[in-house]
PyMOL Python script that loads the backbone (N, CA, C, O; Angstrom):
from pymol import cmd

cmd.read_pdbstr("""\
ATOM      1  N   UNK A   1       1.144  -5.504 -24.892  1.00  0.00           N
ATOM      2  CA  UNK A   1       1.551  -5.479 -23.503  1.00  0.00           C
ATOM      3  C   UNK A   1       2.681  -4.475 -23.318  1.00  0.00           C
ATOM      4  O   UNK A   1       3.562  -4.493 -24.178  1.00  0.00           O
ATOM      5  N   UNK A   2       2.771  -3.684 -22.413  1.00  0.00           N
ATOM      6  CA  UNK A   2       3.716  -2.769 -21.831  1.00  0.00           C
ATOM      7  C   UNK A   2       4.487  -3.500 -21.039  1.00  0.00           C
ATOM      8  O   UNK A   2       4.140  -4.153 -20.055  1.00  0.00           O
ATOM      9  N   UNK A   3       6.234  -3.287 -21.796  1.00  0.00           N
ATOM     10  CA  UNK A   3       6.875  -3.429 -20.362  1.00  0.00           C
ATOM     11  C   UNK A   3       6.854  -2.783 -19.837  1.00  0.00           C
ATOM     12  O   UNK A   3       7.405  -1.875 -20.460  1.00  0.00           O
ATOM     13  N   UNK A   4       6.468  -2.303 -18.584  1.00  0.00           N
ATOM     14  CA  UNK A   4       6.682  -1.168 -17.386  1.00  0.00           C
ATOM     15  C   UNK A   4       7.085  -1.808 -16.360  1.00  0.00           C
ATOM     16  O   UNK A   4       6.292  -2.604 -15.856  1.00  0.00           O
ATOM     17  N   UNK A   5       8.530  -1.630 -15.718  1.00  0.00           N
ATOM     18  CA  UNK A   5       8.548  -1.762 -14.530  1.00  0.00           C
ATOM     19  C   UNK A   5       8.665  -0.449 -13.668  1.00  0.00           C
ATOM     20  O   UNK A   5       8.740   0.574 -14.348  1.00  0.00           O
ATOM     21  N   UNK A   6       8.693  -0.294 -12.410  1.00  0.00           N
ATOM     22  CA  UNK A   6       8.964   0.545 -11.336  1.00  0.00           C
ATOM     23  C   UNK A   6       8.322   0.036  -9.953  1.00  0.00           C
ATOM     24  O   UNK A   6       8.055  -1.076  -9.497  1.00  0.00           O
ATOM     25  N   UNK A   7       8.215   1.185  -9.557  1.00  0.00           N
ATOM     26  CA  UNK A   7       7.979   1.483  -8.088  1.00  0.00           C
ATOM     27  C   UNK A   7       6.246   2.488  -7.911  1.00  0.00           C
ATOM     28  O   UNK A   7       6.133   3.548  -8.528  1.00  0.00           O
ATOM     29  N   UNK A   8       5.060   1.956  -7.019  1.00  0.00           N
ATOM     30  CA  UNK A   8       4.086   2.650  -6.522  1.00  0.00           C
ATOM     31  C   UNK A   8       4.257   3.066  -5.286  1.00  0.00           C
ATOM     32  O   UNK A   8       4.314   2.228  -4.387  1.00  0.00           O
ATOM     33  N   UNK A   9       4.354   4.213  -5.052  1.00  0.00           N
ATOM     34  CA  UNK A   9       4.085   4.608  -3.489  1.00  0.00           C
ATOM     35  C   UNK A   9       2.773   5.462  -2.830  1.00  0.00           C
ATOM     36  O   UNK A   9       2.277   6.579  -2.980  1.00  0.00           O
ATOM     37  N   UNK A  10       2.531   4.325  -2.059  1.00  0.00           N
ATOM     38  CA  UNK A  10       1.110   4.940  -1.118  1.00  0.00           C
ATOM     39  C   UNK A  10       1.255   5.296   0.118  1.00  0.00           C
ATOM     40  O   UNK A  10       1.903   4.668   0.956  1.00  0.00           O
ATOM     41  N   UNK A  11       0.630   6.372   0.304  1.00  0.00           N
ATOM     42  CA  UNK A  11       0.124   6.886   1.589  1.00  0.00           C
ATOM     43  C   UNK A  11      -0.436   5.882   2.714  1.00  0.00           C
ATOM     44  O   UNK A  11       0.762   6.146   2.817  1.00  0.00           O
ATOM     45  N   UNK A  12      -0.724   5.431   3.206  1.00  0.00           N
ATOM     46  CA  UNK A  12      -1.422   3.919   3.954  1.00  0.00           C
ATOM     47  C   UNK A  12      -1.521   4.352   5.128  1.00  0.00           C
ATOM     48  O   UNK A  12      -0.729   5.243   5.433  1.00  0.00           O
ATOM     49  N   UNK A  13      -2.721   3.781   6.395  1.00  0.00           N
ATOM     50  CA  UNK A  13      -3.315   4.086   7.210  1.00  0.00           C
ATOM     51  C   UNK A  13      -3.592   2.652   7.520  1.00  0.00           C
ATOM     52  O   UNK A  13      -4.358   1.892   6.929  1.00  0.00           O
ATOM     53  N   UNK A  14      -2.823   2.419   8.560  1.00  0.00           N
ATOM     54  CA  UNK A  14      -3.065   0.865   8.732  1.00  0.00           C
ATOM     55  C   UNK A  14      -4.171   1.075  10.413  1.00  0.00           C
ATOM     56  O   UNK A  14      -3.759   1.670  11.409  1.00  0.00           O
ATOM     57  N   UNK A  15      -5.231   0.570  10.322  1.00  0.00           N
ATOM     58  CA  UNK A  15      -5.948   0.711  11.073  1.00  0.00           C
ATOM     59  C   UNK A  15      -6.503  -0.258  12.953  1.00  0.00           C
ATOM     60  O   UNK A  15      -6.612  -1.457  13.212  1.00  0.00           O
ATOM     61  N   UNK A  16      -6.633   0.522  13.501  1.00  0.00           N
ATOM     62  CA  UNK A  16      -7.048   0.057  14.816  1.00  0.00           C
ATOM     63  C   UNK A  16      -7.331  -1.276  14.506  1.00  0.00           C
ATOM     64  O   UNK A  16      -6.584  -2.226  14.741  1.00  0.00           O
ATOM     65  N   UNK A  17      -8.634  -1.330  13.871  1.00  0.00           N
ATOM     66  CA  UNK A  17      -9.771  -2.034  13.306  1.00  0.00           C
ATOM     67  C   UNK A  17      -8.980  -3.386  12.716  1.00  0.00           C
ATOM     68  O   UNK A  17      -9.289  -4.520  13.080  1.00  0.00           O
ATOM     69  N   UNK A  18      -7.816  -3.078  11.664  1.00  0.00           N
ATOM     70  CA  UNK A  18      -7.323  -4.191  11.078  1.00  0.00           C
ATOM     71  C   UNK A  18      -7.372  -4.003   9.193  1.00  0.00           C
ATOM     72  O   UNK A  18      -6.946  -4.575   8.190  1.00  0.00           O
ATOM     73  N   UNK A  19      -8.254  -2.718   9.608  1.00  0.00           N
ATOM     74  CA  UNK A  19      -8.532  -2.184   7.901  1.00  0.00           C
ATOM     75  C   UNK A  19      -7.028  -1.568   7.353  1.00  0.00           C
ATOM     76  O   UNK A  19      -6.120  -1.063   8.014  1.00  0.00           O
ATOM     77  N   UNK A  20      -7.109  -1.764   6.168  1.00  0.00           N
ATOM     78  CA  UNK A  20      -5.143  -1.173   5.018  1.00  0.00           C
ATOM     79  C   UNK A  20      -6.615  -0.238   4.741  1.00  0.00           C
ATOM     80  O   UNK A  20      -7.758  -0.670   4.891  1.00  0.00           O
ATOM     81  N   UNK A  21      -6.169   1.354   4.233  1.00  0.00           N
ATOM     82  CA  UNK A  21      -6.481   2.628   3.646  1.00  0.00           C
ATOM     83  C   UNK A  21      -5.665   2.990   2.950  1.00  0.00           C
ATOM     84  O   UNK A  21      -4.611   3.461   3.377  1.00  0.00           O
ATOM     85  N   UNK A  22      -6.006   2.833   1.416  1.00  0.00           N
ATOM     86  CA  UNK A  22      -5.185   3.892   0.870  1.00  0.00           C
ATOM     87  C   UNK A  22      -5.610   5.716   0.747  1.00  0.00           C
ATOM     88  O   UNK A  22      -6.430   6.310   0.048  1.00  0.00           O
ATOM     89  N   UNK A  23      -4.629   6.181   1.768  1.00  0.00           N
ATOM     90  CA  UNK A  23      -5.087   8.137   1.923  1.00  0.00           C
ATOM     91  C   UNK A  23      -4.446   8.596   1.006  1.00  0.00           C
ATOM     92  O   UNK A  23      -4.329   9.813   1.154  1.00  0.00           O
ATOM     93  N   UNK A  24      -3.785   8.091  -0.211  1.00  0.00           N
ATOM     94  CA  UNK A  24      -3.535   9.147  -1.466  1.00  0.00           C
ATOM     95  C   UNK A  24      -2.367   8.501  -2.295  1.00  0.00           C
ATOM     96  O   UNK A  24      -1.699   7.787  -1.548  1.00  0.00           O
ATOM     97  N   UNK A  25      -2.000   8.506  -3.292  1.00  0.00           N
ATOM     98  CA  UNK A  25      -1.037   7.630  -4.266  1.00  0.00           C
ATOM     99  C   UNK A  25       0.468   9.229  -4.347  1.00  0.00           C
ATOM    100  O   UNK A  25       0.596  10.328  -4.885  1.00  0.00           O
ATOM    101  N   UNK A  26       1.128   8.452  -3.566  1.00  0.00           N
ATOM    102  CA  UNK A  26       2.383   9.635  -3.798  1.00  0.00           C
ATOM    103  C   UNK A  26       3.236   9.497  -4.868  1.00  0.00           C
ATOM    104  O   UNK A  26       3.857  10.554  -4.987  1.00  0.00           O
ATOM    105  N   UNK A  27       3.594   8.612  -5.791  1.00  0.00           N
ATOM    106  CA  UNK A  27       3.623   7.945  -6.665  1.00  0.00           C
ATOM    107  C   UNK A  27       3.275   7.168  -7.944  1.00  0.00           C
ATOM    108  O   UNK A  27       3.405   5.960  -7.744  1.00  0.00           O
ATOM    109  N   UNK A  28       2.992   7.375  -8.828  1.00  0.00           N
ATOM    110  CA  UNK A  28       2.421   6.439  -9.381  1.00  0.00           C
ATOM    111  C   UNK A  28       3.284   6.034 -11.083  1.00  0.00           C
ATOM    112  O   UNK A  28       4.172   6.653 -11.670  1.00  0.00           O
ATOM    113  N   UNK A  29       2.595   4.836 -11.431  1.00  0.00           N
ATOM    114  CA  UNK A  29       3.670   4.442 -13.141  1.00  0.00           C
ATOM    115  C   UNK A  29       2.201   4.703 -13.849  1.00  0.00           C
ATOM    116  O   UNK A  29       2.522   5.325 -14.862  1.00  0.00           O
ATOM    117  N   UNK A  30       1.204   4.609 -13.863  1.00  0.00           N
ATOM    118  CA  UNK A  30       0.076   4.719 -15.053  1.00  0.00           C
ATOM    119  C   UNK A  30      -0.105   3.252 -15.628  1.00  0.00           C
ATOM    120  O   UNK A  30      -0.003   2.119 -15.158  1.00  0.00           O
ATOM    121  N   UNK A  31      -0.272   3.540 -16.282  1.00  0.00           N
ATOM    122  CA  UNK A  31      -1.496   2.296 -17.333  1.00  0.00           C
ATOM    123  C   UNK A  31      -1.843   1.061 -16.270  1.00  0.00           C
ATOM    124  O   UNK A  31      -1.275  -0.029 -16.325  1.00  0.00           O
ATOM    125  N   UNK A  32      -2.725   1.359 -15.431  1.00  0.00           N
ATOM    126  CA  UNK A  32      -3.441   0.476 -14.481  1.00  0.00           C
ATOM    127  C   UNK A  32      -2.846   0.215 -13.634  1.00  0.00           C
ATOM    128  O   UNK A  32      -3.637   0.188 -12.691  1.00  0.00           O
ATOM    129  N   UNK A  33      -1.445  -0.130 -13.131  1.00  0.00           N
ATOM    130  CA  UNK A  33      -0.519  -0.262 -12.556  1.00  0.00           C
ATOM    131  C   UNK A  33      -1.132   0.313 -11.105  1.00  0.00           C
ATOM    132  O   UNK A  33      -1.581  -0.633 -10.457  1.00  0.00           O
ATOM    133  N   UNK A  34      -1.271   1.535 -10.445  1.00  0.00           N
ATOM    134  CA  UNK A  34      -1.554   1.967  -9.609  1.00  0.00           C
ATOM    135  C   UNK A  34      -2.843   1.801  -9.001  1.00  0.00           C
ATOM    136  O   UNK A  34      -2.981   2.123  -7.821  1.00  0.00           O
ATOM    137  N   UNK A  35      -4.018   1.235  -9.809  1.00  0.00           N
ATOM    138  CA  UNK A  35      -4.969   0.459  -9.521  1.00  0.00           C
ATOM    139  C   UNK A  35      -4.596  -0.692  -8.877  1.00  0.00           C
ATOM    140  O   UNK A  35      -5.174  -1.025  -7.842  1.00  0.00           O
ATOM    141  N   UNK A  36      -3.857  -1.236  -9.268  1.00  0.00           N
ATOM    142  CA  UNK A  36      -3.445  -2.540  -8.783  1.00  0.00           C
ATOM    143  C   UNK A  36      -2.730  -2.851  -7.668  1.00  0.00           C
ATOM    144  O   UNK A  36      -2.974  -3.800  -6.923  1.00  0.00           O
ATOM    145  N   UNK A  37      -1.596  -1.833  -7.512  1.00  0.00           N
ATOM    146  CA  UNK A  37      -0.898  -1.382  -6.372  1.00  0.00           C
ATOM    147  C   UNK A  37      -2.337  -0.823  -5.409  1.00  0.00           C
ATOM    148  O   UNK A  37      -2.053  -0.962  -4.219  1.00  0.00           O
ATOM    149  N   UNK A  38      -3.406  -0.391  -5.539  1.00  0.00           N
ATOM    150  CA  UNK A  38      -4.008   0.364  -4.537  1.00  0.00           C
ATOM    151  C   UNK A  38      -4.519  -1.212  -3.924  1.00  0.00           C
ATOM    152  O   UNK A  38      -4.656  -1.472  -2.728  1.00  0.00           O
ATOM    153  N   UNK A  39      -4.765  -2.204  -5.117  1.00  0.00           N
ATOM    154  CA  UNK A  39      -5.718  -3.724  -4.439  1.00  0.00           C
ATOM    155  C   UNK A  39      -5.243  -4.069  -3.710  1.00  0.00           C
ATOM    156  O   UNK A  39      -5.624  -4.387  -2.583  1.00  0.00           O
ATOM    157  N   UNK A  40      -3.829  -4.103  -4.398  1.00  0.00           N
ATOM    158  CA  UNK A  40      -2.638  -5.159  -3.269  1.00  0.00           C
ATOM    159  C   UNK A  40      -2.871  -4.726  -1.829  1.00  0.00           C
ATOM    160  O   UNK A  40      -3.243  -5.515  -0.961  1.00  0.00           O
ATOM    161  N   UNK A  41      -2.584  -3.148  -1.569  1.00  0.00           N
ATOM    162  CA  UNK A  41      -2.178  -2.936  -0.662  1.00  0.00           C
ATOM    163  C   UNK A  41      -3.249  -2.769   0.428  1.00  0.00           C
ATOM    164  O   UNK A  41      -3.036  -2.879   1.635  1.00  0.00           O
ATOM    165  N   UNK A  42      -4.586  -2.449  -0.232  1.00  0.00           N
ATOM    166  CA  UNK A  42      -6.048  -2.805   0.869  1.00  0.00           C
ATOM    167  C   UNK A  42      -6.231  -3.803   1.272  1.00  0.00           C
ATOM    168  O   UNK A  42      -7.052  -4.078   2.147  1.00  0.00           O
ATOM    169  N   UNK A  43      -4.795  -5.271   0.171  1.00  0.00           N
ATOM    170  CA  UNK A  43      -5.390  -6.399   1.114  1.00  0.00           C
ATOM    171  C   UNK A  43      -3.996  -6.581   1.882  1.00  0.00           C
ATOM    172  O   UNK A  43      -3.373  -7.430   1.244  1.00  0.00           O
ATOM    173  N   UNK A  44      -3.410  -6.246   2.729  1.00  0.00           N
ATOM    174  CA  UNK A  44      -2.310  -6.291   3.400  1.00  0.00           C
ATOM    175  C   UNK A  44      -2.735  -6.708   4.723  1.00  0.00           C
ATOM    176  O   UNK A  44      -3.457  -5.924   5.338  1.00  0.00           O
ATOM    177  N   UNK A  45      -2.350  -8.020   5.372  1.00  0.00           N
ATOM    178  CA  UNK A  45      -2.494  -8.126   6.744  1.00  0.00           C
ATOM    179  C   UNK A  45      -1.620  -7.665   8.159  1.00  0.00           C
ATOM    180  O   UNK A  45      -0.453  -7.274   8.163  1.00  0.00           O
ATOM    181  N   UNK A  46      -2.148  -7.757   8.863  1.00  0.00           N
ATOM    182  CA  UNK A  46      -1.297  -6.794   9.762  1.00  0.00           C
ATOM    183  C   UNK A  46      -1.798  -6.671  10.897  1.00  0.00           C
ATOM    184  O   UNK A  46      -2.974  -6.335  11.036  1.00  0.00           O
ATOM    185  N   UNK A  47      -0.759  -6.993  12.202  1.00  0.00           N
ATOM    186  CA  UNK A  47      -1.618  -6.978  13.044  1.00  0.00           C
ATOM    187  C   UNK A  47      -1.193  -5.158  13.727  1.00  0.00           C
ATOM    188  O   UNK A  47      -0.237  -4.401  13.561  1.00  0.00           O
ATOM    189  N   UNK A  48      -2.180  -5.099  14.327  1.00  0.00           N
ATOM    190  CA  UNK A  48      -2.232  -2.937  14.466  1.00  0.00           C
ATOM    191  C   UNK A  48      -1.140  -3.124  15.730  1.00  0.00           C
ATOM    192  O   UNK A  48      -0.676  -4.033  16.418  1.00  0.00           O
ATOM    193  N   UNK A  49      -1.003  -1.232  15.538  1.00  0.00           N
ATOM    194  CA  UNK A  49       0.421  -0.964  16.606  1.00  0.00           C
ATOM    195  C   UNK A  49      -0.955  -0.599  17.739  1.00  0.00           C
ATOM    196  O   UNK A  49      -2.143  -0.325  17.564  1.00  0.00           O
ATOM    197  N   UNK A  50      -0.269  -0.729  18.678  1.00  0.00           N
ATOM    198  CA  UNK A  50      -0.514  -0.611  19.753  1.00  0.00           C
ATOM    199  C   UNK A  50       0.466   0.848  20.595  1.00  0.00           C
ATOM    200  O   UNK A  50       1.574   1.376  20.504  1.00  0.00           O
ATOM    201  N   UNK A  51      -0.599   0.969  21.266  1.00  0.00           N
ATOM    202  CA  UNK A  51       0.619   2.582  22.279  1.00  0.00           C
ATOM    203  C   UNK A  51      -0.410   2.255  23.500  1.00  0.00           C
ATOM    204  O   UNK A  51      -1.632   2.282  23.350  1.00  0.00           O
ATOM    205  N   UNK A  52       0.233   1.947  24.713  1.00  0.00           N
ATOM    206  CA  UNK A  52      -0.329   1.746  25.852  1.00  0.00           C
ATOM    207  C   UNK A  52      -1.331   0.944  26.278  1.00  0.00           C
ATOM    208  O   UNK A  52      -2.251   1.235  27.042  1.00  0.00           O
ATOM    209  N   UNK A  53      -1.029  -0.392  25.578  1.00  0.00           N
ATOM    210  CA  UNK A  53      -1.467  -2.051  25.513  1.00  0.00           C
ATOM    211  C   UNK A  53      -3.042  -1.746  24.584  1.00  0.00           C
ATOM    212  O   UNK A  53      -3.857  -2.667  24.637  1.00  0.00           O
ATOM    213  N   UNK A  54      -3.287  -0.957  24.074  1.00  0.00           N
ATOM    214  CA  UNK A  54      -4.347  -0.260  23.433  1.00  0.00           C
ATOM    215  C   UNK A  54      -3.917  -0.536  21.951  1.00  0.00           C
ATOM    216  O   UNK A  54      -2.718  -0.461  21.682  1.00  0.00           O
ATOM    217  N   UNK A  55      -4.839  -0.856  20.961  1.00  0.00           N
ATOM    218  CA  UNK A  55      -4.627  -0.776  18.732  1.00  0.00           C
ATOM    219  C   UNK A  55      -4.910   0.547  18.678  1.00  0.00           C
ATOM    220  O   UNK A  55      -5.869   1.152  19.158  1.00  0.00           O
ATOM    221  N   UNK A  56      -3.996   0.937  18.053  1.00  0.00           N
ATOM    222  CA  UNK A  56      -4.197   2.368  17.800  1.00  0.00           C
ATOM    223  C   UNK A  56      -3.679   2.529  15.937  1.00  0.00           C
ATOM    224  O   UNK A  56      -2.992   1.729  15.303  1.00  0.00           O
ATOM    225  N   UNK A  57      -4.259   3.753  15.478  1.00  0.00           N
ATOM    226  CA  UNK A  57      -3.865   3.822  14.007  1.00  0.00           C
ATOM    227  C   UNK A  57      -2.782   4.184  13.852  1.00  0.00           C
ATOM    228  O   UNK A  57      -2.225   4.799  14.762  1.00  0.00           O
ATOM    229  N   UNK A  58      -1.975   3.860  12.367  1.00  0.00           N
ATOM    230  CA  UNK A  58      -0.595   4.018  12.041  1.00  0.00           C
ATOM    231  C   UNK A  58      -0.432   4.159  10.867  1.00  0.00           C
ATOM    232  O   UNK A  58      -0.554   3.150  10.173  1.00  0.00           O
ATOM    233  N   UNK A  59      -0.059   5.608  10.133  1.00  0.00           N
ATOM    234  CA  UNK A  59       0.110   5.621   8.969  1.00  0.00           C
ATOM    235  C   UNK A  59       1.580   5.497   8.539  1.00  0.00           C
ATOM    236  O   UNK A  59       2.433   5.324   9.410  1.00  0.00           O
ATOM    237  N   UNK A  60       1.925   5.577   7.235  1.00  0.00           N
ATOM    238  CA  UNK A  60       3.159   4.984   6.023  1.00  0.00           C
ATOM    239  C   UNK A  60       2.965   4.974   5.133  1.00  0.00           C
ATOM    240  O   UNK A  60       1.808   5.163   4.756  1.00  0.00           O
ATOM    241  N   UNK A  61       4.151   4.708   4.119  1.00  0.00           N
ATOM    242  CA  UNK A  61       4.649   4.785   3.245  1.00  0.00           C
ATOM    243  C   UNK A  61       4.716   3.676   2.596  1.00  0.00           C
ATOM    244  O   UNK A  61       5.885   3.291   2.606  1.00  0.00           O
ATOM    245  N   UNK A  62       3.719   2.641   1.773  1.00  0.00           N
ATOM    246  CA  UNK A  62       4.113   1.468   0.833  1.00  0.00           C
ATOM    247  C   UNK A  62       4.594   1.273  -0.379  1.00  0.00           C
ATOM    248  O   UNK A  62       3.817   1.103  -1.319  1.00  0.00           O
ATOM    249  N   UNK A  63       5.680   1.266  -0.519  1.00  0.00           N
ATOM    250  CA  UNK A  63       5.927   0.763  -1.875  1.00  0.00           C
ATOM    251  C   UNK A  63       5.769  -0.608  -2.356  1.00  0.00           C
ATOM    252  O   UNK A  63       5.932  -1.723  -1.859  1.00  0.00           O
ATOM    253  N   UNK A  64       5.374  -0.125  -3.562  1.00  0.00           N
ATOM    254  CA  UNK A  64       4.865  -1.739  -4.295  1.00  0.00           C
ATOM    255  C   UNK A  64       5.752  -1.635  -5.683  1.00  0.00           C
ATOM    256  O   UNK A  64       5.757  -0.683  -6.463  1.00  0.00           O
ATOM    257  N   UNK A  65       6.339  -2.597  -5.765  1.00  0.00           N
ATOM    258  CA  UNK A  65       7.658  -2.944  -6.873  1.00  0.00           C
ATOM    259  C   UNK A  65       7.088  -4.057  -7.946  1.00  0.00           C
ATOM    260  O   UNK A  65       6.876  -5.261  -7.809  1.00  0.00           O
ATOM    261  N   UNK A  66       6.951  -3.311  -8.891  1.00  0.00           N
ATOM    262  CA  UNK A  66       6.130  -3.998 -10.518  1.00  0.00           C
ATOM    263  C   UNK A  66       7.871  -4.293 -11.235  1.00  0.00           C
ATOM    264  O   UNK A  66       8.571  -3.349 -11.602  1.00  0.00           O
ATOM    265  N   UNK A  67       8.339  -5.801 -11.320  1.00  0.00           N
ATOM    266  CA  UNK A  67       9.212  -6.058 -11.971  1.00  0.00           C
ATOM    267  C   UNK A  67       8.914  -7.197 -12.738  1.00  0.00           C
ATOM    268  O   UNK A  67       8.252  -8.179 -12.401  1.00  0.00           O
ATOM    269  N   UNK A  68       9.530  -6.937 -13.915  1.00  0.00           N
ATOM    270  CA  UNK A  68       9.383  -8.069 -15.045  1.00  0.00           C
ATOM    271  C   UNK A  68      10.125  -9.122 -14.642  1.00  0.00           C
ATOM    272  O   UNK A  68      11.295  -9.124 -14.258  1.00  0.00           O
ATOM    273  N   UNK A  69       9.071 -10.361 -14.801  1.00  0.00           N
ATOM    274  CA  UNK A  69      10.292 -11.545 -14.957  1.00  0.00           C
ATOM    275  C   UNK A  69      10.983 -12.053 -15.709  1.00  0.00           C
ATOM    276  O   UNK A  69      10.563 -12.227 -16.852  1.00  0.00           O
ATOM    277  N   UNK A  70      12.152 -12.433 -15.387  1.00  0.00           N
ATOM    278  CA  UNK A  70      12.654 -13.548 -16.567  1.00  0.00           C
ATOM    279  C   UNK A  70      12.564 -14.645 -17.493  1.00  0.00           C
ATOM    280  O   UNK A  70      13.542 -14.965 -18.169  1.00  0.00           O
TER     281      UNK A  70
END
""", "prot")
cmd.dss("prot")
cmd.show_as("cartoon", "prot")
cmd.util.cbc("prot")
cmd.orient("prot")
């Protein structure tokens, strides 16, 4: 087992629809780690932004924080 901790950062496209997108890994630690960060973050709930009482799309920046426990 690897200790690895850090930080994943994704690109994300949180959608009209209600769909998480990951549009590209700006970030990543390796050994599967960023696979995992991509699961997490496709399953993210959320309700969509809105611009003129209308769901409209919204992209960002997720970080996902891999820390060992005690």
């Amino acid at each position: 087992m690897k200790n690895i901790e850090g930080e994943v950062l994704l690109e994300m496209q949180f959608c009209a629809t209600g769909e998480a997108r990951v549009l590209r890994m700006v970030r990543g630690l390796g050994a599967g780690l960023d696979e995992t960060a991509a699961a997490a973050a496709r399953g993210i709930r959320f309700r969509p932004a809105t611009r003129d009482g209308g769901a409209v799309d919204f992209d960002a920046i997720v970080h996902i924080v891999f820390q060992l426990a005690n």
